[in-house]
N, C-alpha and C positions, 0 to 999 in steps of 0.2 A: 668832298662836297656834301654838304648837308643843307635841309630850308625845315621852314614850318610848312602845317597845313591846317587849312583853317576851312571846316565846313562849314555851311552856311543857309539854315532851314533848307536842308536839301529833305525835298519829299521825293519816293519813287512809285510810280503804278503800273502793274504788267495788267493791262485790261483792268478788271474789276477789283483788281485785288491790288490793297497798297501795300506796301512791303518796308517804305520807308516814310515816318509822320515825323515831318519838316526838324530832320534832325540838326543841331547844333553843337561842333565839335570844334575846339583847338590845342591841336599840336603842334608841342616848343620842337626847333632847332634839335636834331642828335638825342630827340627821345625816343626809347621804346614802349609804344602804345602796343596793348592786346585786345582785341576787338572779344570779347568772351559772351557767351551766349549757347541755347541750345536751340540745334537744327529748325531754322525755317525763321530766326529771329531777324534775322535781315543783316547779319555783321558779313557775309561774305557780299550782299548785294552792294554794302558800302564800301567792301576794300574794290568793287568791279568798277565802280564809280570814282575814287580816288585814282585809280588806274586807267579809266578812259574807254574803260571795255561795255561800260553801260552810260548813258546820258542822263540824266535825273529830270525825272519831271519838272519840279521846280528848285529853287534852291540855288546856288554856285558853291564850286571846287576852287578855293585858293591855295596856289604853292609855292611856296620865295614870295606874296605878294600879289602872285600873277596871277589873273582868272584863267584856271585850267575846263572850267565845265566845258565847251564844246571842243579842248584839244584832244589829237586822237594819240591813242597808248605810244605812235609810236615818236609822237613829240614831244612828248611829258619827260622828266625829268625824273623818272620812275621807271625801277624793274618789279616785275612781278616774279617771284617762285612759288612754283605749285608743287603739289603731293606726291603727283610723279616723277618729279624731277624734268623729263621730257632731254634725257642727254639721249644722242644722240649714238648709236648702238655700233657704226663704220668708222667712227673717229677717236682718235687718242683723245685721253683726257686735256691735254694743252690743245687741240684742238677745238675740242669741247667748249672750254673755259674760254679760250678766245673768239669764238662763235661771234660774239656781238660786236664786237673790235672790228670783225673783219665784213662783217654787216655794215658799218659805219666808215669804210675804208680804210682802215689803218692798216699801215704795210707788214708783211709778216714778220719782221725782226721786232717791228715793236710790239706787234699783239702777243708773240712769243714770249717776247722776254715780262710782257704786263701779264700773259697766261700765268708763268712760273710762279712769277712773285704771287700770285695769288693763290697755287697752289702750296707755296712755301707756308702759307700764310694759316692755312689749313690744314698742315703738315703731311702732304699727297706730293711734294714736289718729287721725290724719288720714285713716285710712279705716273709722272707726264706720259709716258708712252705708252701705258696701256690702256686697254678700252671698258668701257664700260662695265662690260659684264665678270669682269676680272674681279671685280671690286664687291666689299658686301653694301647694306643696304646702310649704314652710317657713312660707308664711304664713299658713294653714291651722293649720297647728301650735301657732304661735304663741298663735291664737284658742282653740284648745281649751286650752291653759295657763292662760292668762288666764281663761278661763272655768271651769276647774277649783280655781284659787286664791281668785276672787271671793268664795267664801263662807266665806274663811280657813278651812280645815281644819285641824285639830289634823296630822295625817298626810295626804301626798298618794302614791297607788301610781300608779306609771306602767307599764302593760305596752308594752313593746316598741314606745313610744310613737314613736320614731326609726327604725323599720324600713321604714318605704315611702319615706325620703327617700333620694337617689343620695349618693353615696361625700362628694363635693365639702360638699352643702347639712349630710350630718348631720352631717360634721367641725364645722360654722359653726353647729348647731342642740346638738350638745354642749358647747361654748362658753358659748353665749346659757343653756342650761336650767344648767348649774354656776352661774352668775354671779347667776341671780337666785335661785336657790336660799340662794348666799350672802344675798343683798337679802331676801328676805323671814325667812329661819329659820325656816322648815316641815319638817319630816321630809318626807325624800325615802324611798320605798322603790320602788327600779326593777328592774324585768325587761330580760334581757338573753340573747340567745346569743352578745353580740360580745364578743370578748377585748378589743382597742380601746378600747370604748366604756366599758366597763367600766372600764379603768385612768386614761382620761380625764377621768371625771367622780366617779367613787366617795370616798368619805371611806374605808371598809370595802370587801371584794368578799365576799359571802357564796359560796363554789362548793359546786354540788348536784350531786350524781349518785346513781342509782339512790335519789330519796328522802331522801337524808342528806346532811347537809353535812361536806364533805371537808377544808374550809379554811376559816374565818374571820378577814381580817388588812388590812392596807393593801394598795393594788396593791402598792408596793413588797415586804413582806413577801408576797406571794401570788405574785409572778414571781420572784422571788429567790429566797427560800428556803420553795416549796411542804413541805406536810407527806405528800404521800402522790405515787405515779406517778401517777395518774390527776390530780387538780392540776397538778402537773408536765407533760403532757404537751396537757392544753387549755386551759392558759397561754399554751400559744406552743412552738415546737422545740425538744426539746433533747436533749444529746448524750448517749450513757451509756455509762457506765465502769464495770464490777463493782469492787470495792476491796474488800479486806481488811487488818488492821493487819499492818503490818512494820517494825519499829524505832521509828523516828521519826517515820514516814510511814504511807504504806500502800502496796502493792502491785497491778502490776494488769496487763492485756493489751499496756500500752504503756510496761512497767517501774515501778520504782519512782518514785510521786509525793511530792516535796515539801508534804502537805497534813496536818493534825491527823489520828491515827489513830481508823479509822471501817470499819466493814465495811456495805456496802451495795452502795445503788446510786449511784455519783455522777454527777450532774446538772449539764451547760453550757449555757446558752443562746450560740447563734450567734457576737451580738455579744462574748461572754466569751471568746472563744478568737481568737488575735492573734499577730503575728510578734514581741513585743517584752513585757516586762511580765508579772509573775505568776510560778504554777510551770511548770515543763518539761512539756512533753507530750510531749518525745521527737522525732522525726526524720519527716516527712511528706513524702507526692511530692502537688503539687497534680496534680487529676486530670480539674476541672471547674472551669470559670468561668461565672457570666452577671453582668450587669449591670444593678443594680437601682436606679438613680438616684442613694440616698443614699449606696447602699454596692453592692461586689461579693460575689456570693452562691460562694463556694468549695467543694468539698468535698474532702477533702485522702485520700491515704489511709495511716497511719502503718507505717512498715517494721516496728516489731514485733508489730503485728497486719494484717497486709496484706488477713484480712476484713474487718475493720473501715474504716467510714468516717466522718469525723469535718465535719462543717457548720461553717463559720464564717463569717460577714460582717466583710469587712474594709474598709475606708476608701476614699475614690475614691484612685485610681491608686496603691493599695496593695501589691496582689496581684501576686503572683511570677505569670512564665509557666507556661504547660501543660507538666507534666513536671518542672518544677523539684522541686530538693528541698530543703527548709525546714525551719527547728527551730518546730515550736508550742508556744506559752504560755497557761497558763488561768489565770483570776479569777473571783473570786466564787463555788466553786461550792458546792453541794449535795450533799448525803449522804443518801441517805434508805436508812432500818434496815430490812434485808431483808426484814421482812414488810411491810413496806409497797412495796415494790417486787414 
């Protein structure tokens, strides 16, 4: 089973303080949305409210259609999984997993046999009989998915479901949860503070800040061409250039740019800036190198603005020595209209 959800200027207020400014959201059918933002932006206040667990000030929660704002979590057509997982530490994993099943009355042959397949399904079925703590912290994981799918939800919300696994297992646990998200075609709606994680697994990246949402688009479209600085700058690094038009181009601290005319702010990510390929950046003295496995992390500094300093990741054994001086080239970038910068 799978539905849409369709937010609908939902605003939220805890006394004096608003947390959510009359937000408007729709999500398709069997897509994975990531609610992304940093701490206190209000995206988990929105997955409590898509879930039933908080009421919204004003606004309505629709899902398949149906106004969900005053149904309670446990009428909805929604599971939530949390950070702890919250299994249950006296019962076998098939137990575990059929928790909700047997919440809901279904007899134990069938919650059993629907526990398995879901374990099957996460590749744990050969360890149904053990418990919890048997298990590491991916496999842990695992179980509470499986156990949160088991009663097929129309919508599954995952808060920050990947945050207590190390660097290594969540790379390999964002993998596994895309993949079967594809396999099953349940709405995904996930919390996140990782930029990463987010571009990794998202269909959409919803970015929240201060309440509102700043950007809604593909990663692609969300790291490439943000709609605002604030987007732009908890994307990931990026470089900025004031421009204004002139001729052809536009003008700016590091001379005239070969780029469509735009007055703003323009915006590079790292990797976008290169010895070779694209417009002119003008004339740089590298000033700084480290060495960052995939690539070297540079920072150049350009002769016609010698405050200015310009970040670029360039290729292994790409990078000019300390002191050299080099022509830079930018791709891809970004313009954003001075009020929004």
């Amino acid at each position: 089973m799978t539905a849409d959800v369709h937010i609908k200027a939902v605003e939220h207020r805890f006394k004096a303080f608003t947390a959510l400014h009359r937000v408007d959201l729709q999500i398709g059918a069997g897509e994975f949305i990531v609610l992304l933002g940093p701490s206190g932006c209000g995206k988990t206040t929105l997955l409590s409210i898509i879930g039933g667990f908080l009421t919204p000030s004003e606004g309505q929660v629709l899902i398949g259609g149906r106004d969900m704002t005053h149904v309670a979590p446990k009428d909805r057509p929604t599971t939530t999984m949390f950070q702890d997982y919250a299994l249950f530490p006296h019962m076998s994993l098939r137990d575990n997993v059929g928790f909700g099943l047997r919440m809901r009355g279904v007899g134990r042959a069938a919650r059993n046999a629907k526990a398995l397949e879901m374990l099957e399904m996460v590749g744990l079925a050969d360890k149904a009989g053990r418990r919890p703590h048997e298990l590491s912290g991916g496999q842990r994981q695992r179980v509470a998915l499986a156990r949160a799918l088991a009663v097929e939800p129309d919508v599954l919300l995952l808060d920050e479901p990947l945050g207590a696994l190390d660097l290594k297992l969540r790379r390999q646990m964002q993998e596994e949860l895309k993949a079967i998200q594809r396999r099953v075609g349940t709405t995904f709606v996930h919390v996140t503070h990782d930029q990463e994680e987010a571009m990794a697994i998202a269909d959409r990246i919803v970015v929240m800040n201060h309440g509102r949402v700043e950007h809604c688009g593909s990663p692609e479209e969300v790291y490439l061409r943000p709609r605002t600085m604030f987007s732009a700058d908890f994307m990931g690094e990026t470089n900025r250039v004031p421009v204004t038009p002139s001729g052809g181009g536009v003008s700016s601290p590091l001379g005239p740019l070969a780029i469509a005319p735009a007055e703003g702010m323009l915006c590079l990510r790292p990797e976008n800036i290169g010895l070779a390929e694209g417009f002119s950046l003008g004339r740089a003295t590298l000033v700084e190198a480290a060495f960052y496995g995939s690539y070297h992390r540079c920072h150049f500094r350009p002769l016609a603005a010698p405050d200015m300093l310009l970040t670029a990741h360039l290729p292994q054994g790409a990078h000019p020595g300390l002191g050299d001086e080099v022509e830079l080239f930018g791709r891809n970038p970004a313009v954003l209209a001075s009020e929004a910068a």
